[in-house]
C-alpha positions as CSV (number, residue, x, y, z in Angstrom):
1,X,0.0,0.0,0.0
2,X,1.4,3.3,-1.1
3,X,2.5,5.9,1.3
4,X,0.5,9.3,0.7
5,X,2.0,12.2,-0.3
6,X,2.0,15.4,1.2
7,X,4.2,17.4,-1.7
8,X,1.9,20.7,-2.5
9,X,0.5,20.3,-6.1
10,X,2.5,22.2,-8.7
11,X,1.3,25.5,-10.2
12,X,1.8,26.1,-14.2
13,X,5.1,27.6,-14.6
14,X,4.5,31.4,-16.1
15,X,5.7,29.9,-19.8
16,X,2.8,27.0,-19.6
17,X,0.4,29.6,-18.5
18,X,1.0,32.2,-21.1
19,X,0.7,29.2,-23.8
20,X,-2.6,28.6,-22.3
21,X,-3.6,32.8,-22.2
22,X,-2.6,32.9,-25.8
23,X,-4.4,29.5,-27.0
24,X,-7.3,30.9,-25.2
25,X,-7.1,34.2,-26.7
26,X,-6.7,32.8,-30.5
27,X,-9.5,30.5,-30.8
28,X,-11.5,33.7,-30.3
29,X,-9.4,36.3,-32.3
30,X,-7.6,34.3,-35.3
31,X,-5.5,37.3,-35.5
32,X,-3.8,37.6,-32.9
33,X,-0.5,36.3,-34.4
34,X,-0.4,39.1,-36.5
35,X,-1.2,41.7,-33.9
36,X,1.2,40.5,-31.6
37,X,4.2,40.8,-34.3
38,X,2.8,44.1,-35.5
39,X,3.5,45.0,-31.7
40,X,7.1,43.9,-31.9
41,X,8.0,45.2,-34.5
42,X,6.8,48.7,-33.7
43,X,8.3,48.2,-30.2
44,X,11.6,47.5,-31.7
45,X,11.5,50.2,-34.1
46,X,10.7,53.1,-31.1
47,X,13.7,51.9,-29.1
48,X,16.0,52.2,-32.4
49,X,14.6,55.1,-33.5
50,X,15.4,56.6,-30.0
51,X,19.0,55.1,-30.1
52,X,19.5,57.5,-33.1
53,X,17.5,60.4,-31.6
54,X,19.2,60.6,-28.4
55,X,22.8,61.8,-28.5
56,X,25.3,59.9,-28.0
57,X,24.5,58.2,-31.1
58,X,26.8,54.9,-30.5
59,X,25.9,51.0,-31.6
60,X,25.9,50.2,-27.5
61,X,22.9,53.0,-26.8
62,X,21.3,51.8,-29.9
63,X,21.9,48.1,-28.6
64,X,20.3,49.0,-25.1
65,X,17.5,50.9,-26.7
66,X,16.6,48.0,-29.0
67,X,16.1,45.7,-25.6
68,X,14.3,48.4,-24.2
69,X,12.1,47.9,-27.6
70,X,12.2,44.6,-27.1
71,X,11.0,44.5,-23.3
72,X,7.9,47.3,-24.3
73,X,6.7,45.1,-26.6
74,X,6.5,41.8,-24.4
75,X,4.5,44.3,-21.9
76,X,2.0,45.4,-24.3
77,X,1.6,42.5,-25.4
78,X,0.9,40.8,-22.1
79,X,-1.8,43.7,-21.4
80,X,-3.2,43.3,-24.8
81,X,-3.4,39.1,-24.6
82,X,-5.4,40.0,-21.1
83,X,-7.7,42.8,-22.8
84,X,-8.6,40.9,-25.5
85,X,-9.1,37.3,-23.7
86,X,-11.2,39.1,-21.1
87,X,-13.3,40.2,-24.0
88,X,-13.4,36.7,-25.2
89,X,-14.7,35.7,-21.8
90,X,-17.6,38.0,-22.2
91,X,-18.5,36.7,-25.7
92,X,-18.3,33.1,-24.3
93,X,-20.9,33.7,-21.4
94,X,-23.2,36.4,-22.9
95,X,-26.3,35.3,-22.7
96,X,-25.9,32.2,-20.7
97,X,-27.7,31.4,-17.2
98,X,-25.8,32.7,-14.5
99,X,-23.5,35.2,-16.6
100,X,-24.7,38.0,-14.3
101,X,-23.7,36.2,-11.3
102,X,-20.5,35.4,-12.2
103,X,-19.5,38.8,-13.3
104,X,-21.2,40.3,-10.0
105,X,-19.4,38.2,-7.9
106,X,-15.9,38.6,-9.4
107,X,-15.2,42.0,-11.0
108,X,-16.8,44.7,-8.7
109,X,-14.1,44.8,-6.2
110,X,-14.3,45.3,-2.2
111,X,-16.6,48.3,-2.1
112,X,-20.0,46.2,-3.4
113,X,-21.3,43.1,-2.1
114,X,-22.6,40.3,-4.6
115,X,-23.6,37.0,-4.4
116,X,-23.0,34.1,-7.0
117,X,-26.4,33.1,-6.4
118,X,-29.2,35.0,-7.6
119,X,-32.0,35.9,-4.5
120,X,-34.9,35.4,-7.1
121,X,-35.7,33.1,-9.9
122,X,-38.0,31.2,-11.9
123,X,-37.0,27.6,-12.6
124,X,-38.7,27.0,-15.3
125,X,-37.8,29.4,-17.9
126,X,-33.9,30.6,-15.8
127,X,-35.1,34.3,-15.0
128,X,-33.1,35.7,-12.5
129,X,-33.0,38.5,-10.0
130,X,-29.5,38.8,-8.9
131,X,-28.4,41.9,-5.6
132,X,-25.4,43.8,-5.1
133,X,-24.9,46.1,-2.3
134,X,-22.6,48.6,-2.2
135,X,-21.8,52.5,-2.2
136,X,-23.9,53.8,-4.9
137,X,-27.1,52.2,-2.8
138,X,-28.8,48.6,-3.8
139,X,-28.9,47.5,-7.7
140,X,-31.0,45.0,-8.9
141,X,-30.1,42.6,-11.9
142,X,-32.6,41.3,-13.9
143,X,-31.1,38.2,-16.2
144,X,-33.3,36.9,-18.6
145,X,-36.6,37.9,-20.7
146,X,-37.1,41.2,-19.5
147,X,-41.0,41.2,-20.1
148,X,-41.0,38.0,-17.6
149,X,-38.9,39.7,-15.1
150,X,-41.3,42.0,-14.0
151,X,-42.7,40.4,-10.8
152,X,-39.3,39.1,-9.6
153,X,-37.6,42.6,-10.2
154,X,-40.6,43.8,-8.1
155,X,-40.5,41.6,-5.4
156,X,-36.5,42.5,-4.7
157,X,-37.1,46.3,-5.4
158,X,-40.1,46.2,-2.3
159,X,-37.6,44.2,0.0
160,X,-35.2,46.7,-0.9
161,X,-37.6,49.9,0.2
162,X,-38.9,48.6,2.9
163,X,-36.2,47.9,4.8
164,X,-34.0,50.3,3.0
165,X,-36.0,53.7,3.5
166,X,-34.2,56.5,1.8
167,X,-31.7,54.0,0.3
168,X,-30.8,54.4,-4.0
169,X,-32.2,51.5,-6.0
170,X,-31.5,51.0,-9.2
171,X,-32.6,48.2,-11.5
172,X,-30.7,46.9,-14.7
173,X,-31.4,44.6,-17.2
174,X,-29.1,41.9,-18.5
175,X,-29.4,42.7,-22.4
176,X,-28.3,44.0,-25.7
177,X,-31.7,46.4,-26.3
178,X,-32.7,49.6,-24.9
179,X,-32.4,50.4,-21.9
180,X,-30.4,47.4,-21.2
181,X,-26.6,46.8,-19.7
182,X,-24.5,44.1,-22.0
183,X,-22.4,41.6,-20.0
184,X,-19.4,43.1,-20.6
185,X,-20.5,46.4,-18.9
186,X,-22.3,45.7,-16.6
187,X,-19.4,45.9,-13.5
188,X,-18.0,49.1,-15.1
189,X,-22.1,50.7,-15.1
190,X,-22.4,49.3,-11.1
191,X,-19.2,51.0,-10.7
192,X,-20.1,54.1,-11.8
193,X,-22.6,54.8,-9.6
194,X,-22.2,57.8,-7.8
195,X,-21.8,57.3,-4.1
196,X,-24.8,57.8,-2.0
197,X,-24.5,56.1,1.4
198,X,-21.2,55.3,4.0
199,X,-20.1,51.7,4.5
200,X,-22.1,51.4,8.3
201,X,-25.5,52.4,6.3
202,X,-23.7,49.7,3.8
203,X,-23.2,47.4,6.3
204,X,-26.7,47.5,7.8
205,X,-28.5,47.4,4.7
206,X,-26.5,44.3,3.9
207,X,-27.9,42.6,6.8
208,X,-31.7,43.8,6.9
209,X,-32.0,42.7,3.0
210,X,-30.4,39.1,4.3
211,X,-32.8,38.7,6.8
212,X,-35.9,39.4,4.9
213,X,-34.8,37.5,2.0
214,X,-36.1,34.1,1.0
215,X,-33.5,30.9,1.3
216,X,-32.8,29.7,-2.7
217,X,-31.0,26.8,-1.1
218,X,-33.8,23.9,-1.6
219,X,-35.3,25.6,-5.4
220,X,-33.7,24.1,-8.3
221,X,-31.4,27.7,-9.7
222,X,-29.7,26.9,-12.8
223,X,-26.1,26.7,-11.8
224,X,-25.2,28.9,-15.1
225,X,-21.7,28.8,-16.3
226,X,-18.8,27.1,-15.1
227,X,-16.5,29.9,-13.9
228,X,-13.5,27.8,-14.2
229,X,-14.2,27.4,-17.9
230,X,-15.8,31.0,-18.8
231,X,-12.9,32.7,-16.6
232,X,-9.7,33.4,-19.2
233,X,-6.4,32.4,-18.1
234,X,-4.2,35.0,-16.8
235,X,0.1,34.9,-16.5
236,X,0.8,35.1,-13.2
């Protein structure tokens, strides 16, 4: 019988795991190989052009200039892998069950509070009301067809005012239309909320809306997206 081992697992080295952000990146965007030379090459022509414009003109500044070219362009083209397979993210999970969640739950930061799980839904056609809680006052999600979001949206925005009295509540929907937030903007529209309460009222309007609200943990919620899958790789 084999002795168990207690060795930590290994994390992708930084090589394997910008192999896996670029893979990820160019199934979406087929030309990215060309981008990402365009970059180079651009990079490496400002540091030589800056080794000539730069007195003392000598091969070693142009030399050290060129790596500096060199070094800018694997920069920007880290920050432009990351932009662009964020965006790929978005396009994978836009319009799938529990988009909003996943979004709410991982790119608003410390100063709002958000809950993987949405607080209202209807199981048989995936509508769902999701929370957040932050600075800018209570926002409501709506994910789903907006016409059969109505009583749901409704239902969270009472809970909201009546323990919430002179509390902001706004209400977005999940969408591509008018009057609608797309996936991809959704954290960056929360974000911009102007800030309307201090993080005690914060704090207690966290805990009245959790006491009033109903327990999803017995209905059947559409577990949505698989965050491990929708979530693009990042270099470390």
């Amino acid at each position: 019988m084999s002795g168990r081992t207690t060795a930590p697992e290994k994390r992708p080295n930084f090589f394997r795991q910008l192999r896996t952000l670029y893979t990820y990146t160019h199934k979406a965007f087929s030309w990215l190989p060309w981008l990402l030379v365009g970059i180079f090459v651009l990079s490496i022509g400002i540091g030589v052009a800056v080794g000539f414009l730069i007195p003392p003109v000598a091969w070693w500044s142009i030399v050290l200039w060129s790596i500096t070219g060199v070094m800018l362009g694997i920069l920007v083209s880290l920050m432009t892998m990351t932009r662009l397979s964020t965006k790929a993210m978005y396009r994978q999970i836009d319009g799938m069950p529990g988009a909003a969640g996943h979004v709410l739950s991982t790119s608003l930061g410390r100063n709002w509070t958000a809950n993987e799980m949405p607080v209202g839904v209807n199981p048989k056609t995936q509508e769902a009301v999701y929370r957040v809680v932050g600075r800018g006052g209570v926002v409501i999600v709506g994910e789903g067809a907006r016409g059969r979001l109505t009583r749901l949206v409704n239902e969270e925005r009472s809970k909201a005012t009546r323990v919430a009295s002179g509390v902001p509540i706004t209400v977005l929907y999940i969408g591509h239309g008018d009057d609608e937030v797309s996936i991809d903007k959704l954290a960056s529209t929360i974000k911009a909320l102007p800030k309307k309460i201090d993080r005690t009222t914060q704090a207690a309007v966290i805990k009245r809306l959790e006491s009033v609200s109903q327990s999803l943990a017995s209905l059947p919620i559409p577990k949505g997206i698989d965050p491990t899958k929708a979530r693009a790789p990042r270099p470390r």
